[in-house]
N, C-alpha and C positions, 0 to 999 in steps of 0.2 A: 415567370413561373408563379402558380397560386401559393401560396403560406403551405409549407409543409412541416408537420409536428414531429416535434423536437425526436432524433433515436433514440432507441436506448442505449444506456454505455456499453454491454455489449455490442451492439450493435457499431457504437461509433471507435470499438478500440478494434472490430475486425478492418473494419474498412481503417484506419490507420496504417495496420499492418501488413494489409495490401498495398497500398499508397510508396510504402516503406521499401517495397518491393519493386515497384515502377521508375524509380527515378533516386540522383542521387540529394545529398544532403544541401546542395550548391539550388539543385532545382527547385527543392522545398523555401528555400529561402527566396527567390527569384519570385514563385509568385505568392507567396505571402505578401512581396514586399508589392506587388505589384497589384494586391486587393485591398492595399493598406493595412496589414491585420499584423497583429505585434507580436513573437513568440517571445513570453514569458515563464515559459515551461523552466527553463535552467537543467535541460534534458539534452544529451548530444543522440542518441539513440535516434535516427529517424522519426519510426511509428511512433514513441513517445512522447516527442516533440509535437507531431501532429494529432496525436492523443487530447493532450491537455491544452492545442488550441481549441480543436474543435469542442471538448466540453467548455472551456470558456464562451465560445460563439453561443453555443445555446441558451448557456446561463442567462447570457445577455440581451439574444433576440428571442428565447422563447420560442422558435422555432428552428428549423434547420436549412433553410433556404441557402446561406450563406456558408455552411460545409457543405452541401452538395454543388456549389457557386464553384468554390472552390475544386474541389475535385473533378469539376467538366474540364476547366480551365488546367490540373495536373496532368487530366487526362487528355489532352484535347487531340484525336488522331495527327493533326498534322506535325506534332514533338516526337512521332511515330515511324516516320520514314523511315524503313528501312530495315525496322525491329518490327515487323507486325506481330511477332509470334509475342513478344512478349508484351505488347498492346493485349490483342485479343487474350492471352492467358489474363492480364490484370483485371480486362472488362469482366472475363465469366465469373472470377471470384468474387469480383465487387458484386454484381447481380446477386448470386446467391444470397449476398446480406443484405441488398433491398429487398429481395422476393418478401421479407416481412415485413417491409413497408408498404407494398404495391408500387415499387419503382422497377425499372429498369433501364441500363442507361445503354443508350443504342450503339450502334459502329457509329454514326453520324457523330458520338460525342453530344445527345439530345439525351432528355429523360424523358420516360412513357408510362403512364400510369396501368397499372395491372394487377390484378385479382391478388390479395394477400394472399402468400403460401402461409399455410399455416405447421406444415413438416420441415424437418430437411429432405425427408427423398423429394418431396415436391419441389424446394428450393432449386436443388440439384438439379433436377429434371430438367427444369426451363432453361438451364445456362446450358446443358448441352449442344456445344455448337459442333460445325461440318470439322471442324479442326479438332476435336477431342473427338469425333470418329476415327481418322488417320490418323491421329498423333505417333504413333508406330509405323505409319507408311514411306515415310523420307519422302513424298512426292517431286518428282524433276521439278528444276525451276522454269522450265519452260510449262509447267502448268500453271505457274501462278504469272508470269509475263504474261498471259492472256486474259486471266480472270482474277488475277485480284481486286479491282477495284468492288467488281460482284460479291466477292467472298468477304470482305471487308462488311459491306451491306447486307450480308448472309442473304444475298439473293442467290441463293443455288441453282432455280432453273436455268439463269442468263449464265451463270460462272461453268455449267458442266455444258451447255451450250457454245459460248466463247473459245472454252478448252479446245472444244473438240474441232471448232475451225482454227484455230491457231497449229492445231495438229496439222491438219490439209495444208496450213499455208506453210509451214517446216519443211515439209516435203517439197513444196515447189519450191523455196528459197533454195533448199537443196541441191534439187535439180535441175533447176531454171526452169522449170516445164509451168505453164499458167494453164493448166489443165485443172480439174475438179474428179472427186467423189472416185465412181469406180474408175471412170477415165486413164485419170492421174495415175492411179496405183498402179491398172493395168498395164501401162507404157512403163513407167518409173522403174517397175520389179518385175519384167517381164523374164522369165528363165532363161528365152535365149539370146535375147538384147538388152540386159540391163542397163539402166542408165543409173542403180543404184542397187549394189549389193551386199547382204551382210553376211557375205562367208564367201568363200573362193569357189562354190557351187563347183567345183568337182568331184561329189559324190554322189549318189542317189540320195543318201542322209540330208546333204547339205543341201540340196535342190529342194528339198522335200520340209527341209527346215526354213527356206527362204517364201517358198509358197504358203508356207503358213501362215507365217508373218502377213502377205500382201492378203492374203485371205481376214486375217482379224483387223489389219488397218480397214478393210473395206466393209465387213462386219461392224464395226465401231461407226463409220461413216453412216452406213444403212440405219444400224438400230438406236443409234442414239442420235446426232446430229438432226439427219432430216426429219425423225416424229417432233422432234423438239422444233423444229422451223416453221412445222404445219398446223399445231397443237395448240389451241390457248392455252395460257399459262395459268388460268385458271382452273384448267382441265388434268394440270399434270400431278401427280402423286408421285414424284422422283425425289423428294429430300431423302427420304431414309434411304436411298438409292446411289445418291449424287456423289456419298465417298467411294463408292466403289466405281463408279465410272470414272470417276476422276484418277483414282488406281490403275485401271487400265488404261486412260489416257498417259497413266506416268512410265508403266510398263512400256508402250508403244513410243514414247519419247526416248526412253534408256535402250530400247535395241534400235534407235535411228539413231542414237550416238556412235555408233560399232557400226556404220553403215560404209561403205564408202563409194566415191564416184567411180564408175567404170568408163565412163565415156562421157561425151560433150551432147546433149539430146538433141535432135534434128529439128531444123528450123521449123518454127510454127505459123 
């Protein structure tokens, strides 16, 4: 990475108290020790601690290369496993305080040079990711079993693409059925041979509730999946879109939990 000029101390006690946030007082020490760098703060506080190294650092180098070194290395996804929520929450706040550097630091755990904000709504703006769209949604885990490595990379088209075959393929795990698209559904939830029902369909209500259902699984398949298969991805315009398919993909995951088998499906 090129010489990048020293932050300001605002700047360097936000990102502190992010840091502070991410991990605990055992990890701070770990890779301190582990970039050779001495805390001399006499601070038990976290972000304090990491405060008055990294103004040390710059004192000394004059520029900031080596607390941003550091903090790829705090942050590095793969200390992540398994927390991603509170990865990605640490990445978007940290962003916001480079936005007035021209930094950003990617899901890769890389930094990417870009246009000074010179606001905060502008700051703000950029860190917006697909996860502070939902963050109120609870989405199934079987939406992110298919896409997260996408959603990690904020590749949205491949992530609400991936979702939505991983959908099709629940359903056949399900059923045993290696069928596709409208196919699948149509044998899978058919009214009066189900091989997978979610209600005792002894009502007209309930019949008419379960055709719904196979109607929006197959809807979802139709208008989202196959344009996305056929579509350069350079063509698509689905990010400001992509939490809300991914919502319905989580709707459709959570009424195949309430589903259950009615019979064994006929040989294929």
């Amino acid at each position: 990475m090129s010489k990048i000029d020293s932050l300001p101390e605002g700047q360097i006690e936000g990102l502190a108290k992010v840091l502070g946030e991410c991990g605990s007082g055992t990890d701070i020490t770990r890779v301190l020790n582990s970039h050779a760098l001495s805390d001399n703060s006499k601070e038990s506080t976290k972000w304090k601690r990491l405060y008055w190294v990294f103004l040390d650092l710059q004192s000394r180098d004059r520029c900031a290369n080596r607390v941003l070194d550091f903090i790829r290395s705090f942050l590095t996804p793969a200390r992540f496993v398994g927390r991603q929520d509170i990865f990605e929450q640490g990445r978007s706040e940290l962003n916001a305080i480079l936005a007035f550097s021209g930094l950003e630091f990617g899901a890769d755990g890389q930094y990417r040079r870009r246009s000074i904000a010179r606001t905060l709504d502008e700051a703000e703006q950029r860190v917006k990711t697909i996860r502070v769209k939902f963050q109120d949604r609870r989405l199934h885990p079987e939406v992110f079993k298919y896409c997260k490595a996408e959603l990690m990379q904020e590749n949205y088209f491949h992530a609400v693409f991936e979702a939505t075959k991983g959908l099709a393929q629940r359903v056949r795990d399900m059923a045993g059925i290696q069928r596709d698209g409208t196919a699948l559904v149509d044998l899978v939830f058919s009214v009066e041979r189900p091989v997978l029902a979610m209600n005792t369909l002894q009502t007209e209500t309930e019949k008419s509730e379960h055709k719904g259902f196979a109607a929006l699984l197959k809807g979802c398949f139709g208008a989202v999946r196959n344009p996305l298969a056929h579509e350069p991805k350079i063509l698509w315009q689905g990010e400001d879109d992509a939490a809300d398919y991914l919502s319905l993909i989580s709707l459709l995951h959570r009424k195949l939990d309430d589903c259950v088998l009615t019979r064994r499906s006929d040989p294929q």
